[in-house]
C-alpha positions as CSV (number, residue, x, y, z in Angstrom):
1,X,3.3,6.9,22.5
2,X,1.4,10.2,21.0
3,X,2.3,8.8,17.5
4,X,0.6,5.0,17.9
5,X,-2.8,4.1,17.9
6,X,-2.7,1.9,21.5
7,X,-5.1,-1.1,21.3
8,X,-4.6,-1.9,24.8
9,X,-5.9,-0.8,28.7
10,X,-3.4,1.1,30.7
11,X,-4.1,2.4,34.7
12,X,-1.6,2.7,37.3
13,X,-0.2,5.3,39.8
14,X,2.9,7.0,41.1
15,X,3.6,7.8,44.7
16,X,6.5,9.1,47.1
17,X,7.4,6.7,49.9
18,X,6.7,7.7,53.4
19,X,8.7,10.3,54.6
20,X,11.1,8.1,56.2
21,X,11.9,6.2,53.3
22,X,12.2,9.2,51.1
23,X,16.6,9.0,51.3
24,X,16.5,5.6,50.0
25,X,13.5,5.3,47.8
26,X,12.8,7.8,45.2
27,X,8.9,6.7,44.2
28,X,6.8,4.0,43.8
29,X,5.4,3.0,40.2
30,X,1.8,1.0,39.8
31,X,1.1,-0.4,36.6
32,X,-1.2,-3.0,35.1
33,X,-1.5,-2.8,31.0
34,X,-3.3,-5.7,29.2
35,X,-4.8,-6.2,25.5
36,X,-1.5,-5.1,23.9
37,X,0.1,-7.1,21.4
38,X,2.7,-9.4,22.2
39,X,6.0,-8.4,22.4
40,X,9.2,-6.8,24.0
41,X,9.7,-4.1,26.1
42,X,13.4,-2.7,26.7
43,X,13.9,-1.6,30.1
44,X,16.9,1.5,30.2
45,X,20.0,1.9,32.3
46,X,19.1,4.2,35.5
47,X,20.6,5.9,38.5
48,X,18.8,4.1,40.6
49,X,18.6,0.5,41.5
50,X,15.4,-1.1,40.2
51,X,12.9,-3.1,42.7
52,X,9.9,-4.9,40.7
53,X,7.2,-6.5,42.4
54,X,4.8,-8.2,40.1
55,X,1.5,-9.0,40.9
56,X,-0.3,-12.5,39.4
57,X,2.3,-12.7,37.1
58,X,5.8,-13.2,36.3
59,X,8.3,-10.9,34.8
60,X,10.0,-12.4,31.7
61,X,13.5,-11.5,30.7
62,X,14.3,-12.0,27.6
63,X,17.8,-10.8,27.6
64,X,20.3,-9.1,29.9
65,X,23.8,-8.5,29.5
66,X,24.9,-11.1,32.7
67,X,22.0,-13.7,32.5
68,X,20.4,-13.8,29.1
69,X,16.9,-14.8,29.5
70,X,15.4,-15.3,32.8
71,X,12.1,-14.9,35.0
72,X,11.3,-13.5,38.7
73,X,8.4,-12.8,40.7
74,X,9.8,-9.8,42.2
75,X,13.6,-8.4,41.9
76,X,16.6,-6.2,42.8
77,X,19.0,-4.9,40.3
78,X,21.7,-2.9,40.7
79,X,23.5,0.0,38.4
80,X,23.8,-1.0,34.7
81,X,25.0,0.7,31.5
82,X,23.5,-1.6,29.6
83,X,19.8,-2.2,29.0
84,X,17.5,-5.4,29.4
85,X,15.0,-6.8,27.0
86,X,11.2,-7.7,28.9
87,X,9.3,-9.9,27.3
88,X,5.4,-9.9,27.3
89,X,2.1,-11.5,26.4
90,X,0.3,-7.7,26.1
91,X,-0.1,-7.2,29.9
92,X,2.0,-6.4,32.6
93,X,1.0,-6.0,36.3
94,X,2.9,-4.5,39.2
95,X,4.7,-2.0,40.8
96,X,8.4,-0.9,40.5
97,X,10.3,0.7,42.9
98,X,13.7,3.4,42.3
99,X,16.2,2.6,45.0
100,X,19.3,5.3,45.8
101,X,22.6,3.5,46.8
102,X,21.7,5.0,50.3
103,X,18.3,2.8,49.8
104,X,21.0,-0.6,49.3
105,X,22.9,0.2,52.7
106,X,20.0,1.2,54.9
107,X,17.4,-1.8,53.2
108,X,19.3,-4.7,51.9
109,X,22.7,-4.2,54.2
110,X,24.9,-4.2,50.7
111,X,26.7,-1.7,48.8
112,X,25.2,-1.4,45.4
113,X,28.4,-2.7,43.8
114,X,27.2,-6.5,45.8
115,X,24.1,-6.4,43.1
116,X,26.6,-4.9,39.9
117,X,24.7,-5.5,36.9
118,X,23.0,-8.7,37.9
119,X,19.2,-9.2,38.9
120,X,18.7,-11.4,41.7
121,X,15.2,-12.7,43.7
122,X,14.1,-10.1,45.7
123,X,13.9,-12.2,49.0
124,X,17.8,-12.4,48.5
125,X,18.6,-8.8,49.9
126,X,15.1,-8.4,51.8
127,X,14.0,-10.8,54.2
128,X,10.3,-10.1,54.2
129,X,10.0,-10.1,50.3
130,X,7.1,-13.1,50.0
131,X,5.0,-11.2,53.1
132,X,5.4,-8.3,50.2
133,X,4.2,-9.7,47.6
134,X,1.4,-12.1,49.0
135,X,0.0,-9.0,50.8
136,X,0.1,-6.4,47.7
137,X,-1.5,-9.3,45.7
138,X,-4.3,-9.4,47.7
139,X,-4.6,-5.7,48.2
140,X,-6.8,-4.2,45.2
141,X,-6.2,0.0,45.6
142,X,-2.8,1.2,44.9
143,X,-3.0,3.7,48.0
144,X,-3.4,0.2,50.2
145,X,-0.6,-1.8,48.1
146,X,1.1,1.6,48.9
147,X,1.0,1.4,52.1
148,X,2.0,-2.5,52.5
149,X,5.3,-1.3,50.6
150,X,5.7,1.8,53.3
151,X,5.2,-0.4,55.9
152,X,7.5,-3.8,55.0
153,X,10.7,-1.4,53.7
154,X,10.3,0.5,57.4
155,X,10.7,-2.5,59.1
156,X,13.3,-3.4,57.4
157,X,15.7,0.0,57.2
158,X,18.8,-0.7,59.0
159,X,21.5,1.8,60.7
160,X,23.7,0.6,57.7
161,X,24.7,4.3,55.9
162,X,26.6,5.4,53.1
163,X,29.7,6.9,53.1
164,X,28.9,10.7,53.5
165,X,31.9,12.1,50.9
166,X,30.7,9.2,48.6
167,X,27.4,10.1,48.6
168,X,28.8,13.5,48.2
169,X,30.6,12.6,44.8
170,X,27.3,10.7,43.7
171,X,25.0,14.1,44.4
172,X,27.7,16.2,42.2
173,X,28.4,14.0,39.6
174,X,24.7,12.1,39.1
175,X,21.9,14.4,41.1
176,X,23.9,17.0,38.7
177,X,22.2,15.5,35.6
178,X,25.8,14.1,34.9
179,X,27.4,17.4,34.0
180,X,30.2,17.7,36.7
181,X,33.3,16.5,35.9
182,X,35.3,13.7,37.3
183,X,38.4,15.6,37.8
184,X,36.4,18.8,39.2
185,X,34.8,16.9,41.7
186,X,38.3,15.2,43.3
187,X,39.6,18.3,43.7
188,X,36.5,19.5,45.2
189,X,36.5,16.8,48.2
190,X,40.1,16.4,48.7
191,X,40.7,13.4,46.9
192,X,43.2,12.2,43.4
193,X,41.0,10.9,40.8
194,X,42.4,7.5,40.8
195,X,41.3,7.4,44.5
196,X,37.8,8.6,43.6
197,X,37.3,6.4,41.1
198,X,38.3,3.4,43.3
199,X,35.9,4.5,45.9
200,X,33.5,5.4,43.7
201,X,33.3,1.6,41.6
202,X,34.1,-0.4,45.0
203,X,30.6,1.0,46.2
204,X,28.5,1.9,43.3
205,X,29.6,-0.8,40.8
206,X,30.2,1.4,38.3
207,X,32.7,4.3,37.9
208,X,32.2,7.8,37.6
209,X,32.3,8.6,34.2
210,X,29.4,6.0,33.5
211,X,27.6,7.4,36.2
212,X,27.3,10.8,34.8
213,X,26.2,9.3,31.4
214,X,23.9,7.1,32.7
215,X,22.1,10.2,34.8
216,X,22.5,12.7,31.3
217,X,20.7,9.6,29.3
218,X,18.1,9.0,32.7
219,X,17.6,13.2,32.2
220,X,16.8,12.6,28.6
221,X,14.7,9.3,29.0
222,X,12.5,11.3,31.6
223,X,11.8,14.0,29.2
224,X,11.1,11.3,25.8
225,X,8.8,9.0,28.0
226,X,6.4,11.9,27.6
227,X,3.4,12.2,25.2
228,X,4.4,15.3,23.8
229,X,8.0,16.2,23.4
230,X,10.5,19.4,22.4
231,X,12.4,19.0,19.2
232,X,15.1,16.3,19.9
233,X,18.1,18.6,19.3
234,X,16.1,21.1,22.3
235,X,16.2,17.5,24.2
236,X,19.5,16.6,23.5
237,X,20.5,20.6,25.0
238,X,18.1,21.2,27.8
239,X,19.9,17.4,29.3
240,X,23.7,18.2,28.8
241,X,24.7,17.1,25.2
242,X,26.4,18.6,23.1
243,X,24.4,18.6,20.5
244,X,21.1,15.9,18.7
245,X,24.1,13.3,17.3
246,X,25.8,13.4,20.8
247,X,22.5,12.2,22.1
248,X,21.9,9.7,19.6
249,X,25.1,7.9,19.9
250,X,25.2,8.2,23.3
251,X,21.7,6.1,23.0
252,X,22.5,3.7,20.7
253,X,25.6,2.9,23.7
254,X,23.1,2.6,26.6
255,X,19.9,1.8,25.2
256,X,20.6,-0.3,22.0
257,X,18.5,1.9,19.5
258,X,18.0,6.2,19.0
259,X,15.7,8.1,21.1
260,X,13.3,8.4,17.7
261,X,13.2,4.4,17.2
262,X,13.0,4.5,20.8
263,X,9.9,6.3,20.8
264,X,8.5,4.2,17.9
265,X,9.0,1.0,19.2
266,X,7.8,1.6,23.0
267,X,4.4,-0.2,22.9
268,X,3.0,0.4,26.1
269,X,2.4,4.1,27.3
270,X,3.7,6.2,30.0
271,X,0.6,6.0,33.0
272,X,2.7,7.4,35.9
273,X,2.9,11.0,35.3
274,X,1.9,12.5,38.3
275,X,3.0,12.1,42.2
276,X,0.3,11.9,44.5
């Protein structure tokens, strides 16, 4: 971070999937970090499902709030409110992947609420997971490991869609930056609450209310991962809280620590600024 002297070696990229994939994947995030010290890295609750594909490595869990510690070549997760704890030797090496819930219908053929809070091998929900990573590993450009993503995930989309009024309530209620209200939105589709919320945690795996704090607390993460920052109470406002303590609590719940420790603990910086 701006505030830390980093020891280490840091290049990676940031790209949009093919037009194609765009619904169902949000970006694609290349990273390879090595001469850092030792130690953990604490990955946050997000809107999105997280795909990792690592590349001549492993990815080291060293807590998570289903499976304690635990290690994968590549995974899917689904929708958590809770965060997970990486563990590393200084260097990291891959390239992650934001799925939407439309991304879990259309490419693994499950609702997101079939992944919950778990992590599972990737070549659980995508067939050609081990053609993935064999061919990205021996790719050495991002554009070309890029491109080997675009072209397995195509193959693999489905005619398997999302609910159109569900993915209505998750565009007001997390695309929103979780402002909307619960209520609000039922009456807005048509629906009671207790039916929305039924709906909404049979296929997301979480309910609405976390939903919206997890997308307020993604809003804010987005806007801290950043070298320089606004004062945190400006933060805590320009993302939907009420005020800087409202933010703080609300990150002690989902991420285990305040934004400020946060900041001082993340070891490894932010690489992935910019969308080619």
């Amino acid at each position: 971070m701006a505030d830390k002297v980093q020891l280490g070696h840091s290049d990676g990229a940031r790209r949009l999937p093919t037009a194609r994939l765009r619904p169902y994947v949000t970006s694609y995030d290349g990273y390879r970090l090595s001469g850092f010290e030792p130690g953990i890295h604490v990955g946050l609750p997000s809107p999105n499902l997280t795909v990792i594909l690592t590349i001549d490595s492993q990815l080291d869990i060293a807590d998570s709030p289903r499976q304690g510690a635990c290690a994968f070549e590549s995974l899917a997760s689904g929708i958590s409110a809770e965060p997970v704890t990486i563990a590393h030797d200084g260097s990291q090496h891959g390239i992650q992947l934001s799925f939407t819930p439309a991304g879990a219908r259309a490419l693994f053929g499950i609702p997101t609420s079939a992944l919950g809070d778990w992590m599972v091998d990737l070549g659980e929900v995508l067939p050609d997971a081990r053609e993935l990573t064999d061919r990205i590993s021996a790719e050495d450009s991002w554009s070309g490991r890029f491109d080997i993503v675009d072209d397995i995930l195509c193959r693999s989309l489905g005619e398997r869609e999302l609910d159109p009024t569900l993915a209505e309530v998750w565009r007001l209620l997390v695309h929103t930056g979780g402002t909307a209200r619960v209520g609000d939105v039922a009456s807005q589709i048509g629906w009671s609450r207790r039916h929305l919320v039924d709906r909404f945690t049979a296929e997301f795996g979480v309910g609405p209310k976390d939903s919206a704090r997890i997308a307020r607390f993604d809003r804010s993460h987005q806007v801290l991962r950043r070298l320089d920052i606004p004062p945190l109470a400006d933060v805590a406002a320009q993302c939907g809280y009420y005020d800087q303590a409202h933010m703080a609590r609300e990150w002690r719940d989902l991420a285990g620590l305040s934004p400020s420790r946060w900041r001082r603990n993340e070891q490894f910086p932010f690489v992935q600024d910019q969308v080619e």
